[in-house]
C-alpha positions as CSV (number, residue, x, y, z in Angstrom):
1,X,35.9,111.5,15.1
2,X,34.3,109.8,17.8
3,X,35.3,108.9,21.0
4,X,34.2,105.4,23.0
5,X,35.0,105.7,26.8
6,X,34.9,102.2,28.3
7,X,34.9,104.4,32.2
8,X,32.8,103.7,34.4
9,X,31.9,100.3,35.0
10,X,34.1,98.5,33.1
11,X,36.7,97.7,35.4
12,X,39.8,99.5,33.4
13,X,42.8,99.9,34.6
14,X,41.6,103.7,34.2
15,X,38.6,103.3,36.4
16,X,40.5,101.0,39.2
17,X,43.4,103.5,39.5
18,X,40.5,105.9,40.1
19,X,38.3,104.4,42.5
20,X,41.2,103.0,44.8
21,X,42.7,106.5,44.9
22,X,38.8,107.7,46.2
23,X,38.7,105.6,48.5
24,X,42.4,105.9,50.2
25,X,41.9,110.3,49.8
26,X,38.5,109.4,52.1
27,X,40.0,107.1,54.1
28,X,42.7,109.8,54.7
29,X,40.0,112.3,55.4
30,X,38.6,110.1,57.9
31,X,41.9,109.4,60.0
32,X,42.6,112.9,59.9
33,X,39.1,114.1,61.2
34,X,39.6,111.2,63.7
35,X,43.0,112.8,64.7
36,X,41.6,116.4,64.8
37,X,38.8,115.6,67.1
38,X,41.0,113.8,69.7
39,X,43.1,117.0,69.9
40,X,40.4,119.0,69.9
41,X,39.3,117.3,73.2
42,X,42.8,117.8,74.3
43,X,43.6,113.8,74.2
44,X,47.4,113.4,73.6
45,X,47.6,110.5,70.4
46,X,50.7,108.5,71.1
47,X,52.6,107.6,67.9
48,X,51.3,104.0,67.9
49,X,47.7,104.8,67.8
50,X,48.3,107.7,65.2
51,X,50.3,105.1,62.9
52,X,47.1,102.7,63.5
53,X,44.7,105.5,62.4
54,X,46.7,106.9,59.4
55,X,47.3,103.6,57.6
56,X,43.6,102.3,58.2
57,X,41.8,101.8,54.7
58,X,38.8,100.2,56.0
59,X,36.4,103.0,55.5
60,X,33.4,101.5,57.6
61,X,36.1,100.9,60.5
62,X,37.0,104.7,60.5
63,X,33.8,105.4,60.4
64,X,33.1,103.6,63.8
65,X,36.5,104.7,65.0
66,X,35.4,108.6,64.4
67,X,31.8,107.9,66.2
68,X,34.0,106.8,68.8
69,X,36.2,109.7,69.2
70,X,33.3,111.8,69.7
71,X,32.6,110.3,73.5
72,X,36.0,108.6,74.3
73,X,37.6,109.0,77.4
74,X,41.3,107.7,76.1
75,X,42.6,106.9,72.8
76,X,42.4,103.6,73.5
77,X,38.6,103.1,73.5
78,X,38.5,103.6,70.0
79,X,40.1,100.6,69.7
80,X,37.7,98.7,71.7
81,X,36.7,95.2,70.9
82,X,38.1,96.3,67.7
83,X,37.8,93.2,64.9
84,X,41.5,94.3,63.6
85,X,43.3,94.5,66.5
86,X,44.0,92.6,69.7
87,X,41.1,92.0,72.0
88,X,39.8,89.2,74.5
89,X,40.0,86.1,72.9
90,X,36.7,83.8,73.2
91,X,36.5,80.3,73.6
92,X,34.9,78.6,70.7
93,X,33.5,75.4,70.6
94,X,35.4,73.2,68.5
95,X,33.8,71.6,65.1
């Protein structure tokens, strides 16, 4: 008996179950390191920013949002000039 295995790189349902549950377990690796290093600084995380961190799946943005934690000041300079959330809006010349 022989067994064909069509995993990886054939874009099963197998192998995308598997690869989108990687990538959310290290994107919830990455908030919670984020998380742990602000309290380890003694930064207080209010309950909006936690909920921002925690249901982040951009990996590259936690990645800049845990370089950040490292030197920030406040909670809120992680979030600076942040592409997902609110920031300055600039004028754009118009096409």
């Amino acid at each position: 008996m022989s067994f064909v295995s069509y995993f990886p790189g054939r874009g099963t349902v197998r192998e995308t179950a598997y690869l989108e549950g990687r990538a959310e377990g290290r994107a919830d690796d990455r908030a919670s390191l984020i998380l742990r290093v602000l309290e380890r600084r003694g930064m207080p995380v209010p309950e909006a920013a936690r909920e921002r961190i925690t249901s982040c799946a951009d990996l590259d943005i936690l990645a800049l949002w845990f370089d950040r934690s490292l030197t920030a000041t406040a909670v809120e300079d992680l979030f600076a000039e942040d592409p997902e959330g609110p920031g300055p809006v600039q004028n754009r010349p118009e096409s």
